[in-house]
KOLDRENVO-308763 format. One line per 10 residues: their letters; for each residue z, y, x of C-alpha. Coordinates in pm, whole numbers, m for minus. Layout:
BEGIN
a> Z,Y,X  ... $
//
This chain:
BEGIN
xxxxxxxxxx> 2703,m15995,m12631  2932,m15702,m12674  3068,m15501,m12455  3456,m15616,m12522  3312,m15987,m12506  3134,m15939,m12203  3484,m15777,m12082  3663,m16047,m12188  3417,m16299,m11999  3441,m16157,m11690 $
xxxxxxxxxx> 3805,m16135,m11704  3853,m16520,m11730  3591,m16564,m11482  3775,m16335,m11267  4108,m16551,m11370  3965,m16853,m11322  3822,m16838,m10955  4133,m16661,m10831  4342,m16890,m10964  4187,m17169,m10827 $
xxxxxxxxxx> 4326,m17104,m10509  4651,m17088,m10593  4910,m17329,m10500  5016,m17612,m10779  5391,m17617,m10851  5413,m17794,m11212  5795,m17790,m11187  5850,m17434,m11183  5924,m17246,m11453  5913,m17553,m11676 $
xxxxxxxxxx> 6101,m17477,m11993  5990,m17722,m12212  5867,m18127,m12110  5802,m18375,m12336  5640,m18685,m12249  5724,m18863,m12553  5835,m19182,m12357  6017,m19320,m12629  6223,m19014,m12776  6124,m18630,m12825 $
xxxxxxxxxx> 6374,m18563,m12558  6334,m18241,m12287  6275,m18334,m11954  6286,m17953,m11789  6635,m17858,m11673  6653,m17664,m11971  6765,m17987,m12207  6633,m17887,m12493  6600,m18211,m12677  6369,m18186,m13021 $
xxxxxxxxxx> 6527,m18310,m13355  6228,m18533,m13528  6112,m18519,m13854  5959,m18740,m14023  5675,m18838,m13705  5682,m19162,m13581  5598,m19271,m13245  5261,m19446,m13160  5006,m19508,m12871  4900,m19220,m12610 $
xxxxxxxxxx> 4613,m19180,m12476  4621,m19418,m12250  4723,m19742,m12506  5111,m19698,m12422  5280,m19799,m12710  5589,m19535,m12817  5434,m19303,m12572  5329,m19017,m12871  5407,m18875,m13210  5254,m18931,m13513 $
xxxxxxxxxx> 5188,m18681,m13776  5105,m18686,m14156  4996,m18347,m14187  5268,m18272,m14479  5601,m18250,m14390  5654,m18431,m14044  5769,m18196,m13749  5970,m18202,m13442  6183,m17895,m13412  6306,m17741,m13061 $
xxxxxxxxxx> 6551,m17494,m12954  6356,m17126,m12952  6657,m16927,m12715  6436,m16999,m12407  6083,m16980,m12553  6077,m16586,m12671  5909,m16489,m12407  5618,m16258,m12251  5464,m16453,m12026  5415,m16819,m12077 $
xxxxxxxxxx> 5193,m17120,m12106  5166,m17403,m12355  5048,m17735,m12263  4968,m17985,m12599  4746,m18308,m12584  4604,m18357,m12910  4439,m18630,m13125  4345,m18487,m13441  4258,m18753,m13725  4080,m18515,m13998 $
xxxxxxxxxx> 3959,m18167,m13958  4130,m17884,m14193  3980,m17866,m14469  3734,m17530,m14539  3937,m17193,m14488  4270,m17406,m14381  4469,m17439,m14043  4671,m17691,m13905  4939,m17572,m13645  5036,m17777,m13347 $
xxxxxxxxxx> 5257,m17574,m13163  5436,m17228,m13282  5726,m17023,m13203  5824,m16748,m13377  5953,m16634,m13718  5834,m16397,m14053  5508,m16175,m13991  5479,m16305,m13657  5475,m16598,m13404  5294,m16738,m13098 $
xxxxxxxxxx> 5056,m17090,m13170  4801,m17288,m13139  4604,m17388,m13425  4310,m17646,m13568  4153,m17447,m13852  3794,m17468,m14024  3706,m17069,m14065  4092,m17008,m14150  4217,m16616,m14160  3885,m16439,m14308 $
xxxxxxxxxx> 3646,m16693,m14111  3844,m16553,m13766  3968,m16950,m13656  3708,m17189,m13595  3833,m17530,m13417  4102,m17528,m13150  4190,m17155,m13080  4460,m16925,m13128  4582,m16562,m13325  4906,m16499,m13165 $
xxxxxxxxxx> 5127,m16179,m13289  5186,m15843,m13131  5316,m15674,m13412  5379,m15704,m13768  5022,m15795,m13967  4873,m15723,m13551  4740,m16041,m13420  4454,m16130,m13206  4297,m16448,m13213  4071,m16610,m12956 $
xxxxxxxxxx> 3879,m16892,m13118  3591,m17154,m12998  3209,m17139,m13223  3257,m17485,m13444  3543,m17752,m13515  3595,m18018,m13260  3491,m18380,m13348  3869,m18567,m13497  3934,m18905,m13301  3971,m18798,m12961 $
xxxxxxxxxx> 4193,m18625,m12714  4202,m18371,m12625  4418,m18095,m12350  4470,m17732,m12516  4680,m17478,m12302  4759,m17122,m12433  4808,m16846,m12152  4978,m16514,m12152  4974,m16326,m11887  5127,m15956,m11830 $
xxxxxxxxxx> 4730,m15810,m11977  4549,m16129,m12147  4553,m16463,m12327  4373,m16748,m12222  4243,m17077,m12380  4186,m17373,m12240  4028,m17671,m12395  3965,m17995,m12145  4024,m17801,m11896  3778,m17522,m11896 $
xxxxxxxxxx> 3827,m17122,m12091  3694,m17130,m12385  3787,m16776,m12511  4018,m16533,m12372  4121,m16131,m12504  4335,m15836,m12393  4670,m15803,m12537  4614,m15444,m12563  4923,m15347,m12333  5198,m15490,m12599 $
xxxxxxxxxx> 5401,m15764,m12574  5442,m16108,m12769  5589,m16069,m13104  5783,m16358,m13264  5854,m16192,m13599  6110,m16025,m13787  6386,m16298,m13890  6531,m16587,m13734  6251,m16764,m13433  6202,m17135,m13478 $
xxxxxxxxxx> 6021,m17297,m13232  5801,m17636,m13364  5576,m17885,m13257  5350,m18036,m13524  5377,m17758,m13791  5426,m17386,m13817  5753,m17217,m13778  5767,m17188,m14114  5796,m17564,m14160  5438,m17523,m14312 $
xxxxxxxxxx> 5054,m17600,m14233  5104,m17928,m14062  4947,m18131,m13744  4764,m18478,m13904  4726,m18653,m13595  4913,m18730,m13275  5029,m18513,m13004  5181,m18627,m12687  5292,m18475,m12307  5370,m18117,m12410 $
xxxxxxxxxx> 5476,m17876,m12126  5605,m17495,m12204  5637,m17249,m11895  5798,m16944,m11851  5507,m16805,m11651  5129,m16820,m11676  4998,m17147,m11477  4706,m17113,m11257  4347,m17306,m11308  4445,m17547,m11042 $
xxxxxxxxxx> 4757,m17623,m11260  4599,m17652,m11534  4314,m17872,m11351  4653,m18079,m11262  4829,m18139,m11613  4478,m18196,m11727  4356,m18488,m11484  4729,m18546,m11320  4787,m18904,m11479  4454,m19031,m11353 $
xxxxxxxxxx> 4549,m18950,m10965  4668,m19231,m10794  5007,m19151,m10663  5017,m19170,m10250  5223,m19445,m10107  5612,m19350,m10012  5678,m19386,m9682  6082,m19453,m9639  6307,m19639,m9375  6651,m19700,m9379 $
xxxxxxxxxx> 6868,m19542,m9121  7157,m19619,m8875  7428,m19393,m8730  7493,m19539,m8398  7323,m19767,m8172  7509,m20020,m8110  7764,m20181,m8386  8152,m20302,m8291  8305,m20505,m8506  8584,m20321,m8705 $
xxxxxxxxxx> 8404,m20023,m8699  8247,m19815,m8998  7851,m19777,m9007  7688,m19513,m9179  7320,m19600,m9339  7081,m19355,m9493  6785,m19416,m9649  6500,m19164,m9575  6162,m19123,m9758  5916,m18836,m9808 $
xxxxxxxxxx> 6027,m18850,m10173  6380,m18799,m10243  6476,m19095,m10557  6733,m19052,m10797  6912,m19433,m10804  6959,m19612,m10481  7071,m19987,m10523  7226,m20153,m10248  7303,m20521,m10139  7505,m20599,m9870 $
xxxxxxxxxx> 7395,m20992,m9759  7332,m21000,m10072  7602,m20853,m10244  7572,m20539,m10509  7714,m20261,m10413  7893,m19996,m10663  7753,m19678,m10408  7425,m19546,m10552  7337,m19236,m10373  7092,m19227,m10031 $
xxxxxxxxxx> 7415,m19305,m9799  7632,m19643,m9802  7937,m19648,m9597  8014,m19953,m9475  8286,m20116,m9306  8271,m20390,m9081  8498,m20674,m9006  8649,m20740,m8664  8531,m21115,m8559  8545,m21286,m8231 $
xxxxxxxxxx> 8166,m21340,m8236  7846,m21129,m8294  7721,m21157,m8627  7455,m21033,m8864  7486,m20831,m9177  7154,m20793,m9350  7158,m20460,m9570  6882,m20405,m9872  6835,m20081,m10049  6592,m20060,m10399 $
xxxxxxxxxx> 6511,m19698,m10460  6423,m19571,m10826  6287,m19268,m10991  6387,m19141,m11316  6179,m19081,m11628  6089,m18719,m11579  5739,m18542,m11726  5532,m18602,m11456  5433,m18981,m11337  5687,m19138,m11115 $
xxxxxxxxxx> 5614,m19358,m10779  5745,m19719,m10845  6077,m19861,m10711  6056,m19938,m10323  6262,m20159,m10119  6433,m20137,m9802  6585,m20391,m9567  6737,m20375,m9210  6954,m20644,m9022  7218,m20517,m8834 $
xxxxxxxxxx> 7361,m20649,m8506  7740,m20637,m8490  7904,m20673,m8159  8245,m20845,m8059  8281,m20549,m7841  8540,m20601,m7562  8773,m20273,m7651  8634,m20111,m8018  8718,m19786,m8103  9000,m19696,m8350 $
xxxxxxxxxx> 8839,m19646,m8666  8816,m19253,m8713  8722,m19070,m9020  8383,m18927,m9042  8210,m18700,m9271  7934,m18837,m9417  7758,m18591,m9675  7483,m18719,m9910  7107,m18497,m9925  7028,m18586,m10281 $
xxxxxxxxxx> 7221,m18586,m10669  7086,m18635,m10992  7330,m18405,m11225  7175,m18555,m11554  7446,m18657,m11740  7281,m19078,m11735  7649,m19159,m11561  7461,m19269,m11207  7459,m19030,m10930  7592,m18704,m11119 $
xxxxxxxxxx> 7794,m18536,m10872  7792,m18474,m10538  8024,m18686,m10343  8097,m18608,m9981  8289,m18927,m9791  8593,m18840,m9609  8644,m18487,m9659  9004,m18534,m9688  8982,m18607,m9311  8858,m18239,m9244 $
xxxxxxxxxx> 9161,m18000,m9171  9094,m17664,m9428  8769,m17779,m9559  8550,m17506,m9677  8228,m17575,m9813  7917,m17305,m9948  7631,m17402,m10105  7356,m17131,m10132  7023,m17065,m10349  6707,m16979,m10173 $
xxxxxxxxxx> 6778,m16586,m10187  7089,m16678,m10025  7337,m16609,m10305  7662,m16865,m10271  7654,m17062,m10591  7939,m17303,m10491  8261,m17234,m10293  8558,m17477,m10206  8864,m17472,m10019  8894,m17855,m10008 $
xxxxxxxxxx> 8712,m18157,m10182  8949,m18302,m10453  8666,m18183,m10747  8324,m18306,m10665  8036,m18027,m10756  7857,m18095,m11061  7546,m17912,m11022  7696,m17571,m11224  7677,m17248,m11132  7865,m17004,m11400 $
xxxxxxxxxx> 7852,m17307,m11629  7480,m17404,m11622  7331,m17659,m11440  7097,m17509,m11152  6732,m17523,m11087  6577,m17862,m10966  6530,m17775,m10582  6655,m17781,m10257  6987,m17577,m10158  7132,m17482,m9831 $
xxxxxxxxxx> 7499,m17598,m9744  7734,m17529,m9475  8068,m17722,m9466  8376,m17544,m9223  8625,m17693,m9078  8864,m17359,m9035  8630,m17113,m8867  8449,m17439,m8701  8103,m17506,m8858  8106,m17864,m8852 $
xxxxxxxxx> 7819,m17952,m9107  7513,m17836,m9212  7179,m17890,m9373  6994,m17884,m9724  7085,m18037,m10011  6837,m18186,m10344  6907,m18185,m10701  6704,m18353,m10922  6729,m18414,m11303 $
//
């Protein structure tokens, strides 16, 4: 072995037990998710849907019907948006299903980004580039006519899946097939290079529009950052793990219930969902965040209301817990002397700023009840990203025009100097 292979080596091994430590966060830094669930849409708060060419969807890897592309290896492509993929640190995620090897001294590309004299890929080949691309591997740019490649010995059997990841760290590449390094090199203290004229970023085919995937691909994630082992252990097996069960109960305001008087419910889980459908004795209700409002009728007996809840996720990249149901009866009183109705502030936890027309902004109930409302919302450094003297424009997730980070964000809501709400607040696309 020689000495910058034996480098090399002990570099990934180095990378590879380190990393394995490391915590798993598969949503950050996702710029780039496409599960292929139907359309070549983007999942990652970034949007950024691919236009299909040509490839037409087929059966995953797991028998789903419309759940992948297929390829022809000619002209069929799915082009993305490359403004948020020119970057110098970054991983590519592609599950493959390759249904002829290249022929002799050929490539097929699967995934590239760049432009003229230089991009960043991954490739099939059979001894393509001077015999330097055997099977699955990659030669990624640095510089006009400077690439290094990172390659495996032979070409993979056709007719099976299989994972391929591409990382790029601040010093190194790595390649991943199934899981496990395969090949990894320095990247000689220079950064990625995507070429000299206009980037184009493509699945299926080079940026070029040339050297095409024949095959399927299916559940591709691009990062902004270099993902771990034990992410990469997690996009690799992460469909197989059986979700855990969501534990969620609905919630009451107040413990005892007058007639005439508004009740606040809230449904709480260890998963925040997205849609939340509510029946009131059996009755559909228009609300569909976490918190219903409800009003109760004055009566001159004690009567039930029974109050069901169905909680959904929406499509995202990663595998979703089923819908879950909720149910509670509630006890109202004929209470002797019941309070006047007063106006409370009731403030939602969760919104799902997606654009699907459900859940999209953040309403807060009775705000106009609140004498000189202010309201902050703040990032995790701290930084106020939302500010509002009164509530007659609901918050739409923006900050300077684009839509925030999936996450959790601090709020505080004044009344004058008073502090009279506060807590955290989730978005989720």
């Amino acid at each position: 072995m020689s000495l910058i292979r034996r480098v090399a080596f002990l570099l990934s091994i180095i990378y590879v037990h380190s990393a394995a430590f490391a915590q798993i966060d598969l949503e950050r830094g996702l710029v780039g998710c496409y599960p292929f669930s139907g359309t070549a849409e983007d999942y990652s708060p970034i949007a950024n849907h691919g236009v299909v060419s040509g490839a037409q969807l087929t059966a995953d890897r797991f028998g789903n019907s419309n759940s992948a592309y297929q390829f022809d290896g000619y002209d069929d492509r799915i082009e993305i948006g490359a403004a948020d993929l020119q970057l110098n640190n970054f991983t590519y995620s592609v599950w493959a299903y390759p249904d002829y090897a290249p022929s002799p001294t050929t490539a097929m590309f699967l995934f590239s980004v760049g432009s003229d004299y230089g991009d960043q890929h991954i490739l099939f080949g059979d001894h393509y580039s001077n015999d330097r691309h055997t099977g699955f591997s990659h030669g990624s740019y640095l510089g006009v006519a400077d690439n290094i490649l990172c390659s495996g010995p032979s070409v993979e059997p056709t007719n099976r899946w299989y994972h391929l990841v591409l990382v790029r760290d601040d010093d190194n590449y790595y390649f991943y097939v199934n899981g496990q390094v395969v090949c990894s090199n320095s990247a000689n203290g220079k950064n990625a290079f995507y070429g000299v004229n206009t980037v184009h970023a493509m699945i299926g085919a080079r940026n070029n529009y040339g050297q095409a995937f024949f095959g399927r691909l299916d559940d591709i994630h691009l990062y902004n950052r270099p993902l771990n082992k034990a992410e990469i252990d997690a996009l690799y097996n992460g469909p197989n793990i059986p979700a855990d069960p969501i534990n969620g109960q609905l919630t009451v305001d107040r413990n005892q219930i007058c007639g005439g008087e508004p009740v606040s419910l809230k449904v709480v889980s260890d998963k925040p969902g997205s849609l939340f459908k509510w029946q009131v004795d059996d009755v559909a209700q228009s609300e569909s965040s976490s918190v219903l409002l409800l009003k109760t009728e004055k009566k001159t007996f004690d009567y039930p209301i029974k109050v069901n809840v169905t909680v959904e996720f929406d499509l995202t990249c990663f595998s979703q817990p089923a819908p879950f149901e909720l149910s509670k009866i509630l006890q109202v009183k004929n209470c002797v002397d019941p309070p006047e109705e007063a106006s409370s502030l009731l403030v939602p936890d969760i919104f799902t700023p997606n654009h699907d027309g459900k859940n999209d902004t953040w309403k807060i109930y009775n705000a106009e009840g609140v004498e000189t409302l202010r309201i902050y919302i703040f990032n995790r450094w701290g930084e106020v990203i939302y500010y509002s003297q009164g509530y007659t424009t609901e918050w739409d997730g923006k900050y300077r025009d684009k839509l925030v980070p999936s996450g959790s964000y601090a709020f505080r809501i004044f009344s004058g100097e008073k502090l009279v709400k506060q807590g955290s607040l989730m978005i989720v696309y």
